[in-house]
C-alpha positions, 0 to 999 in steps of 0.5 A, spaced: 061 132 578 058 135 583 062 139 589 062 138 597 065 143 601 066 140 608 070 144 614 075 140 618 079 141 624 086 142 622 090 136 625 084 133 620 086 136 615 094 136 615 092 129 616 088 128 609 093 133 606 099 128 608 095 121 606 095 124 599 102 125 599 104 120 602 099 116 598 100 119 591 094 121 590 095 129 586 089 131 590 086 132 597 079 130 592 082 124 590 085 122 596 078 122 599 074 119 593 078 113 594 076 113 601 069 113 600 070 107 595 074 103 600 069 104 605 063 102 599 066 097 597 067 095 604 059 096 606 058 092 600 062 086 601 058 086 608 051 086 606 054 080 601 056 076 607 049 078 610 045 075 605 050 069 604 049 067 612 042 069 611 042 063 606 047 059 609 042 059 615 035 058 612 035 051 612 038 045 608 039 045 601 036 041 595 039 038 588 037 043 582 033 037 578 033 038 570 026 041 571 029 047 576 035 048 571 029 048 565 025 052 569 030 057 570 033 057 562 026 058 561 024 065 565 031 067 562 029 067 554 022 069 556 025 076 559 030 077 554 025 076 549 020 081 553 027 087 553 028 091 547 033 090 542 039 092 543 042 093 536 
């Protein structure tokens, strides 16, 4: 894991300090982590809602016909069989 050393001014840091206390966290570190990863996760569920508005506004939709879904299978075990074994 690497290591980040960051200077804070000390309302900032008495503030994280009691956030992971008062949050159960054993360690300033993983209280931030876990500050980090809501905010990815939070940046990944916008990017979601982009491309799903991008798709929602691209015109209407057509029925997957029989062909599209044979098709679709198709490309599938043509690339499965294309990757290595995994046994």
């Amino acid at each position: 894991m690497a290591t980040m050393n960051i200077s804070l001014p000390d309302e900032m840091k008495t503030f994280v300090e009691n956030q992971a206390a008062k949050e159960g966290f054993g360690t300033t570190s993983e209280y931030l982590r876990s500050v980090i990863r809501d905010v990815q996760k939070r940046q990944a569920k916008l990017a979601f809602e982009a491309k799903l508005r991008e798709a929602l506004e691209s015109g209407p939709s057509e029925p997957m016909t029989r062909e599209d879904w044979e098709e679709i299978e198709r490309e599938g075990l043509e690339r499965l069989a294309r990757e290595p074994s995994r046994r």
